[in-house]
N, C-alpha and C positions, 0 to 999 in steps of 0.2 A: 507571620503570614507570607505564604509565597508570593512573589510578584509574575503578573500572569501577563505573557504577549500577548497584544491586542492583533492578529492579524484579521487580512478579511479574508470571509469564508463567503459571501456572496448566494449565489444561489445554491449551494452545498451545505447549507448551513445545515439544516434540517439533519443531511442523512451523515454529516461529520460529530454531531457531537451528539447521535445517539446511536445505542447498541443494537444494529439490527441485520436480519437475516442478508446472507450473501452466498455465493457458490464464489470456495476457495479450495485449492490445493493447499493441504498443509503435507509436507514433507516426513520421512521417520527417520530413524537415524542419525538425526542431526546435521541432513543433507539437507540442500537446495539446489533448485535449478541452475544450469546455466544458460539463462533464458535464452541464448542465441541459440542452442540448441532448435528452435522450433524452426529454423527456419533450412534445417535439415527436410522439413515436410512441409514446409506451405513456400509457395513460389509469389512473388509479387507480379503482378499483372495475370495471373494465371489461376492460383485456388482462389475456391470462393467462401464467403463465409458458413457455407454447409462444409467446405474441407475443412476448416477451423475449427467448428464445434465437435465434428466425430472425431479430431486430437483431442481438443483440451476439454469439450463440455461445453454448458450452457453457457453464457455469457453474465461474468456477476458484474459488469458497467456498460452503461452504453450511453452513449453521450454525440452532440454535432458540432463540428466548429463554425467558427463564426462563417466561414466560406462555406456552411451547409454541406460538410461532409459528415459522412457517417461512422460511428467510432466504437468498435466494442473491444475492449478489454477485459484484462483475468488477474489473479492474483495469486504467486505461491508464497505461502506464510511459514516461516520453520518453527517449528514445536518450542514450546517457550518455557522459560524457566519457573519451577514454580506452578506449574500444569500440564497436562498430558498431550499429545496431540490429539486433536479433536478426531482426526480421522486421513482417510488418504480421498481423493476427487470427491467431496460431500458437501452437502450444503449444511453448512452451519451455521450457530445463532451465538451473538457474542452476549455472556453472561454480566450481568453487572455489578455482582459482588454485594451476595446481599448478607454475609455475614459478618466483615470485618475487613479493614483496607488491607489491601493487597497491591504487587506489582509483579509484573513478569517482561522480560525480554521482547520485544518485537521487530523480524525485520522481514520486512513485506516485498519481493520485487511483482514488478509489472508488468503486462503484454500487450503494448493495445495496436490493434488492428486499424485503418485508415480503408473505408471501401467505398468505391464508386457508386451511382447509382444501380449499375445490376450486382452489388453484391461483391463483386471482385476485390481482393486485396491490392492495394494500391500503394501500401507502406506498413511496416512493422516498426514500432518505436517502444522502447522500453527504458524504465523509470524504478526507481523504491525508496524507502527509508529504512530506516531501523531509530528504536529509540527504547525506552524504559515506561510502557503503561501502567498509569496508576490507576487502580479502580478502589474507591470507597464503602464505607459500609450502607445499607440498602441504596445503593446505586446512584451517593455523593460523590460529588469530587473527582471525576472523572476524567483525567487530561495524560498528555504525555510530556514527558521531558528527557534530554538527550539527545532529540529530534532533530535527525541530519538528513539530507539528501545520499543514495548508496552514489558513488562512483562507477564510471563503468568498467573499473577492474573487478570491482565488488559483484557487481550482476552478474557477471561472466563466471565466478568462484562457486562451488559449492560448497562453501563451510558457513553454516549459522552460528554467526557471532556471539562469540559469549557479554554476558553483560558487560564486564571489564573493558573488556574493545569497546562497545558501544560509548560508554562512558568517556572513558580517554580520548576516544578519536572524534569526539564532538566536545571536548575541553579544545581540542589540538584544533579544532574546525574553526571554532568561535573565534581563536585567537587570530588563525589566519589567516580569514576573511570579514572580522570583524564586521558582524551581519547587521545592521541599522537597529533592528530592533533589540537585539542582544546588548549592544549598545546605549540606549537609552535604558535598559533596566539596570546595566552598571552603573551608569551617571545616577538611577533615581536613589538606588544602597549607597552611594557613596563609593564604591568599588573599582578596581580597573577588572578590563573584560578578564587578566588572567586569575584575577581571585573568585572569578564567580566559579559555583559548582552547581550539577546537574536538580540542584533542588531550589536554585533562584529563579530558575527558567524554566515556566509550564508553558506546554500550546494545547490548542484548545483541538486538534485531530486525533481521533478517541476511537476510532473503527476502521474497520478493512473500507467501508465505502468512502470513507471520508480523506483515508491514505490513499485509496486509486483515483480521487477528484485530484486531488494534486498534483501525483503526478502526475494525470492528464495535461494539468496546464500548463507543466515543466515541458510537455512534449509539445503540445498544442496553442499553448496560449491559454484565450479564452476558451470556455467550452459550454456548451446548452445541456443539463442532463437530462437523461429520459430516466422512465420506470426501468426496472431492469427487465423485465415481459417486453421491451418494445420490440424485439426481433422476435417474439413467437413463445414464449417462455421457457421450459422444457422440453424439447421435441426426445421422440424414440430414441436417434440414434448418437445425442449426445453424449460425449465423451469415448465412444466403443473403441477409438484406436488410441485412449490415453498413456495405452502399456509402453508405445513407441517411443512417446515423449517422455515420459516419466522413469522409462528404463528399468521398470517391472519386468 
């Protein structure tokens, strides 16, 4: 039986360990962003968050920090091993594998926005992971492992990493920052942390909404989440200058 991290999930519980709809970029080609790019088009102190949405689209998080700012973020996902890409700036619904276990690649980067009270961008901060999703048959078993924080050379890169990478550089992760928790599952096997591999260590962050809580609070700290409607939901002219950013 795997031994599962206990981390806390808080008030993301809900939307981290279940499959549910979100507006994400997923990439083709086996490209990703490199998210700095966006700030070729949004200015801090200056666009607002209607310039942000006719970039990127509707906003799949939005969240407040504990100092009552307002926070929406995005996500671009690279095409995963093992399934097609869902699509390019769509909303889509993450399936739960109702045939048989399954895993596929995942590495997520993240955008999130920081706005004042009228709207205005006030900070861009960006965050992701990558890891190895396991999903089960009628929609048991559902967790990730290989689960790393990206680097910020990684965010900046456009190559979506193949499994092997993902694999080895959270082997090489573990070792060399010997994470508390990864630690206590090699002391409960009997193990030192270099003998464990990516199938003793499950986390329990299982969706695109559950990876953008996170990284939120690598960027933010704490964070209070909304509904993802709390800015208005889909407006008209979401996403219309996405061709800019995404280099269509």
């Amino acid at each position: 039986m795997l031994k599962k991290i206990t981390l806390t999930l808080g008030l993301a519980s809900v939307i981290a360990l279940t499959g549910c709809a979100t507006n994400h970029h997923t990439t083709r080609n086996e490209k990703l962003l490199d998210v700095t790019r966006v700030e070729k088009f949004i200015t801090k102190d200056q666009s607002t968050l209607t310039d942000v949405r006719e970039l990127i689209g509707t906003p799949a998080y939005a969240a407040k920090t504990v100092q009552g700012n307002d926070i929406v973020g995005y996500s671009f996902v690279g095409e995963r091993s093992g399934a097609s890409a869902a699509g390019h700036a769509i909303a889509d619904i993450l399936t739960l594998g109702i045939a048989a276990d399954d895993e596929h690649k995942t590495v997520q980067k993240n955008i999130y926005f920081l706005l004042d009270d009228n709207k205005v961008v006030k900070d861009i901060k960006y965050g992701g992971y990558m890891g190895i999703y396991h999903f089960g048959s009628l929609g048991a078993s559902q967790y990730m492992k290989a689960l790393r924080k990206m680097t910020d050379e990684e965010l900046r890169q456009t190559e979506n990493y193949s499994d092997d990478y993902i694999i080895n550089s959270w082997k090489q992760y573990i070792v060399e920052k010997k994470p508390e928790d990864v630690a206590k599952v090699a002391a409960d096997k009997k193990k030192t942390i270099e003998e464990l591999d990516e199938d003793d260590v499950i986390y329990p962050y299982n969706s695109i909404p559950g990876i953008l809580y996170l990284s939120a609070k690598d960027c933010f700290g704490d964070v209070t989440n909304y509904e993802n409607n709390a800015f208005g939901g889909k407006l008209p002219n979401d996403g219309v200058k996405s061709a800019l950013l995404l280099g269509e």
